[in-house]
N, C-alpha and C positions, 0 to 999 in steps of 0.2 A: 279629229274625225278624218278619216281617210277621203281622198279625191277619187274614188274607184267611184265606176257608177253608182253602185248598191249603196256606196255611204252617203252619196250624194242626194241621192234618194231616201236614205232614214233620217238624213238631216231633213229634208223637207216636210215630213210628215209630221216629225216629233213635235211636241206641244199642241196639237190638234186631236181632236173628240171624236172618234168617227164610227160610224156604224158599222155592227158585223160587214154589211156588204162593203162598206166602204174599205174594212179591214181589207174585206175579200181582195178586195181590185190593188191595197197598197201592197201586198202580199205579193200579187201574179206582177207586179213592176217592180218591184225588186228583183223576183227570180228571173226575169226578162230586162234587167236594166240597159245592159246596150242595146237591147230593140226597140225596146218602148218609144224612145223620141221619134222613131220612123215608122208607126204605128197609128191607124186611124183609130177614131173611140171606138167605131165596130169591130174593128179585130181586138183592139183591147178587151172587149166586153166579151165576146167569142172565149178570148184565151180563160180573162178569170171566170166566166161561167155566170156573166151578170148582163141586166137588159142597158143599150145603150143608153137613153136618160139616165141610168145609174152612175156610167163612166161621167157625163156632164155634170150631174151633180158632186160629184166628188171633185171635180176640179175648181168648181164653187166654191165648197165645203174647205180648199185651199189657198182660197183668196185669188183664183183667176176668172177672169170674166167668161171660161168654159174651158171645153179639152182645148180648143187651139190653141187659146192661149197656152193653158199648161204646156205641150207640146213648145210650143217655138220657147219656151224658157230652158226647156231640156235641152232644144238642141240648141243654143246659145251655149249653153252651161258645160258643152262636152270638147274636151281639150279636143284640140287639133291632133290628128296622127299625124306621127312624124316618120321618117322614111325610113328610122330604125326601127319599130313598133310593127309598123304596114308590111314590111318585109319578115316576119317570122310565119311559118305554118301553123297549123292549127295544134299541133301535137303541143309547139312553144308557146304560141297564145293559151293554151289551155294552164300550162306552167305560170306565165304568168298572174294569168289572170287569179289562179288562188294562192301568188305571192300577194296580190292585192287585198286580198280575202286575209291574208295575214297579218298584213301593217295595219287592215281596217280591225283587227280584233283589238293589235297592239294599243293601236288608238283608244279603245274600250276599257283596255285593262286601265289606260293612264287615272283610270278611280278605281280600287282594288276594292271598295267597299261592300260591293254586289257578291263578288268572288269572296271576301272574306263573313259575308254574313253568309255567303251559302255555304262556306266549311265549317260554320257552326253548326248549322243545322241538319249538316251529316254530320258530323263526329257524335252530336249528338243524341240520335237516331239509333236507339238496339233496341233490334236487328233496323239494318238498313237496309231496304228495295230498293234496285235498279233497273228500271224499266229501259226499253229498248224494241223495238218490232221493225220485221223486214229490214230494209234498209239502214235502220238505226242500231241492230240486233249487236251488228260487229262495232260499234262506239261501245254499248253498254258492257258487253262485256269484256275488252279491254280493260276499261272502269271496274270491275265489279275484279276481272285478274288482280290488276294491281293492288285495291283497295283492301281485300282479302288481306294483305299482308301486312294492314297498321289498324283495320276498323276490327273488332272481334267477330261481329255477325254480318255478313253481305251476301244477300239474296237476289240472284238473276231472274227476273221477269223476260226473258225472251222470247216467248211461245204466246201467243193468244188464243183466244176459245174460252170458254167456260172455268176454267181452271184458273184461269189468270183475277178473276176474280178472290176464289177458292184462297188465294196464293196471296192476295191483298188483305184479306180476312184475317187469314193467319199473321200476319207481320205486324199488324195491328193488335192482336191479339195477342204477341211477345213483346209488345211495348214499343214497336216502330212510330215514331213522330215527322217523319219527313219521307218524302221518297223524290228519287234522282230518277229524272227523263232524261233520254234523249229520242230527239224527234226531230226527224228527217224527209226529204220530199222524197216519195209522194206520200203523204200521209195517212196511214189506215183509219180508217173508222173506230176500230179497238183501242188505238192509242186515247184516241180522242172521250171513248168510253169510258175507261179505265182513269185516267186523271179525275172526269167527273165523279166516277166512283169513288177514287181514294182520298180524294175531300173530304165528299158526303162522311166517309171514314172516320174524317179528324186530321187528315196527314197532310201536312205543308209538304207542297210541291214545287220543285226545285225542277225548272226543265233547262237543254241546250238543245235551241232551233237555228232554222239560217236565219231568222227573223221572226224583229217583234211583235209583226203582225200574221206569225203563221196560227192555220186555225188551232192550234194548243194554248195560244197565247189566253184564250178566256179560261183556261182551267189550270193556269198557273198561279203559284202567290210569289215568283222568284224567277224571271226568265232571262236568261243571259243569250245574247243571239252572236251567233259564228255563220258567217256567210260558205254556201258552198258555192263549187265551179259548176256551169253548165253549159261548157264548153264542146265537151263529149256527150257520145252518146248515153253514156248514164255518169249521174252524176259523181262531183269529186265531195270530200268530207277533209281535207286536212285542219281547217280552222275549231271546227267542230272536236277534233280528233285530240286538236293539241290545248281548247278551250279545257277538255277534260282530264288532261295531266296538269291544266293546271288548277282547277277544282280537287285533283288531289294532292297537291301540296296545300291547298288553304285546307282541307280538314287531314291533314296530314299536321296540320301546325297546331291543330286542336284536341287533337290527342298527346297526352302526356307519355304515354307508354309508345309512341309510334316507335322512336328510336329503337329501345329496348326491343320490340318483335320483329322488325329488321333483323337485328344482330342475333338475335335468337335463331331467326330461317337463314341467316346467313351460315352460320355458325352450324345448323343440323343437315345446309344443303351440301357444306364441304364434308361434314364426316358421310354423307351417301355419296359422296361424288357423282351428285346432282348434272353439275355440268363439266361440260367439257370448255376448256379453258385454252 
């Protein structure tokens, strides 16, 4: 497990039962992990959208005698800055901090069992959906680029509205068994629609959020979390980015023919002289 706030933080929660709100609040202190410890319950509760007894209850719900408590444990629990650290600008803090975002994923992979049960159930999957909206739109179809070139059928959900339904219907209706989310802050309401629809469906949902407790997580049956920066003014995605190249190498290892359609577009991209070299 990673020492970054945010891991510090999913370690804390893990193996506890908590209610949507409670989700709500573990959610809004991850995405705010260096602030949270300097954070009264009121502005906590302000930030995730919930009434202050709520924040109190939740810090209950984690074995502390209230937020204070919780609170002076966080900020016990935060390394010291060091004069190396203190001294970089925000453009390098922001670097940093989603190199952190990266050793905490590294940390995650160290069990590949999550990643390799969710390449089965893409590979498995014709046609495969890949969902994606606003913010998350350019993860998916990244994914949905590359995957084209080892899975036979991959279908871009990037657009929401009415259709996206329509579009769920249909993939279900070619034999689609899984569908691949990505879901990213701020989270639409369509995302959040659409997973509950694609259930209802029949379809094992496979998501990558920054977190376990983002609101997708109740309409997932597979959810791998990749922490973003929120350093800058909109947010960074590289863990997320690079969670999903490597979701394509587990259903990449599950297809038998991947090899073979590689060399096949390798082989028809040099006789067009595709690229330039």
């Amino acid at each position: 497990m990673s020492d970054s706030p945010a891991g510090r933080l999913q370690a804390l929660f893990e193996g506890h039962r908590l209610t949507p709100t409670q989700r709500r609040i573990a959610h809004c202190m991850v995405r705010r992990a260096g602030d949270v410890p300097f954070l009264s319950s009121v502005e906590l509760a302000e930030l995730a959208g919930v009434s202050q007894p709520s924040v109190t209850r939740f810090a209950v719900a984690l074995g502390f005698d209230g937020y204070p408590a919780l609170r002076k444990h966080l900020r016990e629990s935060m390394p010291a800055a060091t004069e190396e650290t203190s001294g970089h600008n925000e453009y390098q803090q922001a670097v940093l901090a989603e190199i952190e975002n990266l050793q905490h994923l590294a940390g995650l992979l160290a069990d590949p069992a999550p990643v390799e049960q969710a390449g089965r159930l893409l590979a498995g999957s014709r046609p495969l959906p890949v969902l994606g909206l606003r913010a998350a739109s350019s993860q998916a179809r990244g994914f949905a680029y590359f995957a084209a070139k080892v899975h036979p059928d991959v279908r871009l959900l990037d657009e929401a509205g009415s259709m996206l339904t329509d579009r769920v219907d249909a993939a279900v209706r070619a034999g689609a068994t899984a569908l691949l989310c990505f879901a990213l802050p701020r989270h639409p309401r369509e995302v959040v629609e659409a997973l509950e629809y694609a259930r209802a469906a029949g379809l094992t949902v496979v998501t990558v959020a920054e977190s376990a407790f983002a609101p997708v997580a109740a309409h997932s049956d597979l959810l791998i979390p990749a922490a973003v920066g929120t350093g800058l003014a909109f947010d960074t995605a590289c863990a997320p980015m690079m969670l999903g190249r490597v979701l394509l190498e587990a259903m990449a290892d599950e297809l038998p023919d991947a090899q073979a359609r590689l060399e096949e577009f390798d082989a028809k991209a040099a006789a067009r002289g595709l690229f330039v070299e």
